[in-house]
Structures are given as C-alpha cells and as structure tokens.
N, C-alpha and C positions, 0 to 999 in steps of 0.2 A: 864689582860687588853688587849685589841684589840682597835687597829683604826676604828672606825664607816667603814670606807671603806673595812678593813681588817675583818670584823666579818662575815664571809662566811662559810656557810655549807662545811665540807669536801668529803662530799659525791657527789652532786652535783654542788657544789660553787655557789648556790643563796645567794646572799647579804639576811644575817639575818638581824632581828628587833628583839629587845629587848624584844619586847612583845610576841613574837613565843613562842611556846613549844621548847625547845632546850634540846640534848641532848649530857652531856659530856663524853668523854670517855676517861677510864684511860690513855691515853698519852696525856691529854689534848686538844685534839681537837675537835669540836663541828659538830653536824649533826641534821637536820631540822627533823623536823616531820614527814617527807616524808620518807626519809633515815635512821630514826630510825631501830634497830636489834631487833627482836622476842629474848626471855627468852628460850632457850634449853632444860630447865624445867617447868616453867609456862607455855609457849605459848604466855605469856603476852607481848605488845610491853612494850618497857624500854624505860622508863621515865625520870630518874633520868640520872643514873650513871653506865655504863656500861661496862664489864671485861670483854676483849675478849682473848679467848685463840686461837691455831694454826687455829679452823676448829668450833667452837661454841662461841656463846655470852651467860653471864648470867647476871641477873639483882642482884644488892648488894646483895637482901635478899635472891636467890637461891644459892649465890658464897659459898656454904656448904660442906664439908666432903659427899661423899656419905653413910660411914660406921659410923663413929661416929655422923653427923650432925652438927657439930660444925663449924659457919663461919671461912672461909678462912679467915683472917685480914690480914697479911704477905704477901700473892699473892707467898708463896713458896707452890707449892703443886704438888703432880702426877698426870698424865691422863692416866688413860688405853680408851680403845673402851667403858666399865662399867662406866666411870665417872669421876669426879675430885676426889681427896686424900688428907686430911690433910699429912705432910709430914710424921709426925708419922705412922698414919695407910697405906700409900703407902707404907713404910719401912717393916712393919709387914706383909702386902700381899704379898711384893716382896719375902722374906726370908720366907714365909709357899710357896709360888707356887715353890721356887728353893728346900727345902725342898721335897715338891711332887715329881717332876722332879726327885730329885736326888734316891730317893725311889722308883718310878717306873722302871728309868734305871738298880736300882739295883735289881728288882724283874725280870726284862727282860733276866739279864744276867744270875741269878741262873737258872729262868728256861730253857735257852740257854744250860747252865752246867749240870744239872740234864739230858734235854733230849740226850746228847750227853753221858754223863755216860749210860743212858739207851741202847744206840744205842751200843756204844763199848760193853759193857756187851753181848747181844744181841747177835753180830756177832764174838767173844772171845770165848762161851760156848760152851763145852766137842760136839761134835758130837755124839749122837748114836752110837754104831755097832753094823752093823745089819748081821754081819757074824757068824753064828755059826757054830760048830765043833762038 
C-alpha cells in the first residue's frame, strides 16, 4: 500500500494514477510506462513483473533455465555471459568446464613431457665415428 502522494514512478518520480500501466519489480517498487525494461529474451517491454539481475531484465515467463527450460521460481540461479542457470544445471556446467580445464592442462603438460623426452633423447644419442683405421 502507498500514500496517493507517495505512489511515484522509481524511475522517474512522476506521481502515478492507479489507472497507468504500472510496472512492479521484484523489490517492490514501481515504474511508469515510460521507464518500463525490455525482456533480454523476448524484446518485449514487461508488463507485469519484472527480475532484474546485475546487467539484464527478464519478464516472469522468460526467467527460465537456459539448458533445462525450467522457470527460475526460487530467484537462486547462475549467470554466465550464455545466460541464466537453474542452480542444478549451473552446478553441472561449472563441474564439466572445470573437468575440461583440468584435462586440457593435463594434455598440455604430457605433451610438455613427451616433447622434452624427445629433446634429451635427441641431444643424449651415441655420436657417429667417423674415424677409421
């Protein structure tokens, strides 16, 4: 509930009317029509009820898993640069890309190992003689 005088856009602070399009956002404060956030995934302006995280808005029905699809409800989820995470599948991406990581580091260093075996072998091996008697 708001005081008639206190029901002001937070975007702008125009004194709302009850009859505006008003749009509320999960911390409960309200923004005019004007000052309404584009959808990060529809494009659509948002209407309703909107989830903002650090750097994008989504509108309730985009606030999805990128990999599973499954509505955020909780508001616990991951963001990569790729998208939002249910926390489940953020948990699972995070643990295969640290898996990758640690597989690649370890493909880096055999071959590191190998070409250095190659190298001492190389520069260790019997010389020729080329003196004969």
């Amino acid at each position: 509930m708001w005081h008639i005088d206190c029901l002001r856009c937070n975007g702008c602070g125009t004194l709302l009317d009850s009859d505006e399009k008003l749009l509320l956002l999960g911390d409960g404060s309200l923004l005019c029509d004007q000052c309404t956030y584009d959808c990060n995934v529809c494009w659509k302006k948002i209407e309703h009820l909107a989830i903002l995280t650090s750097d994008r808005a989504f509108c309730a029905e985009c606030f999805r898993c990128r990999n599973c699809k499954k509505y955020i409800e909780s508001f616990q989820y991951g963001m990569t640069p790729q998208g939002i995470f249910c926390v489940k599948c953020h948990e699972y991406l995070m643990a295969r890309r640290k898996d990758k990581k640690h597989l690649a580091q370890f493909v880096a260093y055999r071959t590191t190992q190998q070409t250095a075996q190659q190298t001492a072998q190389q520069t260790t091996a019997p010389q020729p003689d080329f003196n004969f008697f």
